[in-house]
TORKOLLO-352055 format. One record per residue (C-alpha): residue in three letters; x, y, z. Coordinates in steps of 0.05 Angstrom, whole numbers, padded with zeros to 5 digits, always signed. Example, Ala and Ser with C-alpha at 12.3 -4.5 7.8 and 13.67 -1.06 7.14 Angstrom:
BEGIN
ALA+00246-00090+00156 SER+00273-00021+00143 
***
This chain:
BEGIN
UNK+00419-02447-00962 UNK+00409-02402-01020 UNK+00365-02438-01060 UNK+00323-02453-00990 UNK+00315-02392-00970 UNK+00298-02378-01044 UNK+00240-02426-01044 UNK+00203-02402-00981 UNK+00217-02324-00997 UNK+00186-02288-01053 UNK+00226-02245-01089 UNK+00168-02190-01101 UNK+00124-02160-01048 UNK+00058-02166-01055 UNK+00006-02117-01022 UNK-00018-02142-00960 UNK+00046-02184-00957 UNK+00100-02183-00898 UNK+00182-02164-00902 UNK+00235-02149-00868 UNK+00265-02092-00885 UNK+00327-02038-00871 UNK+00305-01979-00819 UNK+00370-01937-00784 UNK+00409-01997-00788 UNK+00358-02048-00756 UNK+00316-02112-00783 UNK+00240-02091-00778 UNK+00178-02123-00799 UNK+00138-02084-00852 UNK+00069-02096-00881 UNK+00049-02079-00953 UNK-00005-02028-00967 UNK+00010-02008-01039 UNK+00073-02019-01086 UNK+00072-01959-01150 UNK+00130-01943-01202 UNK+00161-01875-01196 UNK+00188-01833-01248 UNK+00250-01882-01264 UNK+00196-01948-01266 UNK+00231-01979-01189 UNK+00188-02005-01149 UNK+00169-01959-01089 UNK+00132-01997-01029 UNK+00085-01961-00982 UNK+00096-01993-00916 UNK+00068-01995-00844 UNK+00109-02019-00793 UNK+00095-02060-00728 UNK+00106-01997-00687 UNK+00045-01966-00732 UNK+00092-01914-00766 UNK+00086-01911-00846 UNK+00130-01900-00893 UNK+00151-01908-00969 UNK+00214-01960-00989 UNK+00258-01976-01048 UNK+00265-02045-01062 UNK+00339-02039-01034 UNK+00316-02036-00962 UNK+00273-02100-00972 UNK+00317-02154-00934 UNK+00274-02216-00942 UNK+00196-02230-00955 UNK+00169-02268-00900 UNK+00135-02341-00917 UNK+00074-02326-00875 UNK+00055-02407-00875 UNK+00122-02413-00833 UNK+00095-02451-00780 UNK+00162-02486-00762 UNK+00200-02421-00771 UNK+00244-02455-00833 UNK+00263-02386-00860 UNK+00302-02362-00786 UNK+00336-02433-00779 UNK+00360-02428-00860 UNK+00383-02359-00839 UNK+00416-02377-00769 UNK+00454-02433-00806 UNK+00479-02394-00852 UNK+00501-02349-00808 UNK+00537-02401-00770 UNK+00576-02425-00838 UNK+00595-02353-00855 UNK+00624-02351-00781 UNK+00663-02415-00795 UNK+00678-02378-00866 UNK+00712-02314-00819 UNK+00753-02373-00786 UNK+00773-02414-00841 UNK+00799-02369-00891 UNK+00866-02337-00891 UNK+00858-02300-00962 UNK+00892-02232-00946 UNK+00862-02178-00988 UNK+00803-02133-00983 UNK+00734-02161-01004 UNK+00688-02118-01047 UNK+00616-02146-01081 UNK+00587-02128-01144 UNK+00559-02050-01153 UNK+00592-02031-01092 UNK+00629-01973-01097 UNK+00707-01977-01070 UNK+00709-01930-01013 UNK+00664-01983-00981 UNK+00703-02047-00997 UNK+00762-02021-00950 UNK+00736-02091-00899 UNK+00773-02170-00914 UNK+00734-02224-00931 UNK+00737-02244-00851 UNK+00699-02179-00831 UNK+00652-02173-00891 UNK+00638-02269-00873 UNK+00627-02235-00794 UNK+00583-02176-00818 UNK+00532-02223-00861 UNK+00530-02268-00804 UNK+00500-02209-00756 UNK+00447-02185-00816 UNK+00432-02265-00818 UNK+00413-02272-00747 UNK+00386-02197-00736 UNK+00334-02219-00798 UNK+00328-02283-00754 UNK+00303-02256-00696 UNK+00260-02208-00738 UNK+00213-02259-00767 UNK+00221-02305-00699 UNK+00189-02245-00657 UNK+00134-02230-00717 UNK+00117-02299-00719 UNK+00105-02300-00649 UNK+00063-02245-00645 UNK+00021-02273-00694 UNK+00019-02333-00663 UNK-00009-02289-00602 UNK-00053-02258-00648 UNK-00086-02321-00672 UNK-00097-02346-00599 UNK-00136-02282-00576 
***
């Protein structure tokens, strides 16, 4: 699923391009107006949202570029998929322990591998239904 959603994502935004991305908690689409360095030389994206509200982004928040020649929606079944293994994951495993991933600090890695399988699942099909409702209000966009 990795490499799949690998192939129809890019990794780097591109003005005028289309992500999801991380606002108060929520998946929201975001359009591209202008990507500059700032003092440290990261990426800063300046972003308009669907709702018409701008705003400026690290690369941290970016959850997934959408593949705007999706016209069978391949990127939200890879990710509802993958959300469905990652719920069979929560099931499966027994490994008792607490789960942490890499750069993550250990006041946050307090979850088990169960909860953090359950939580990726949730991002998985919130970024789902993200890119299923952009694409179709494009698709209403193209028949007007």
């Amino acid at each position: 699923y990795e490499a799949a959603l690998h192939f129809v994502s890019s990794k780097v935004a591109v003005v005028g391009g289309t992500l999801v991305v991380k606002k108060k908690g929520y998946s929201v689409i975001a359009e591209v107006d202008c990507v500059e360095n700032d003092e440290k030389n990261n990426p800063q994206y300046d972003v308009t949202f669907l709702s018409g509200e701008e705003a400026t982004i690290s690369q941290r928040e970016i959850l997934l570029a959408v593949w705007a020649k999706d016209v069978t929606f391949l990127q939200p079944r890879i990710l509802l998929n993958l959300s469905r293994c990652l719920l069979k994951l929560a099931n499966v495993d027994t490994t008792r322990g607490n789960a942490s991933c890499v750069g993550e600090n250990m006041s946050s890695a307090k979850s088990s591998r169960q909860e953090r399988y359950r939580l990726a699942a949730v991002r998985g099909v919130s970024i789902a239904l993200s890119l299923c409702e952009y694409h179709t209000l494009e698709s209403l966009d193209d028949s007007a």
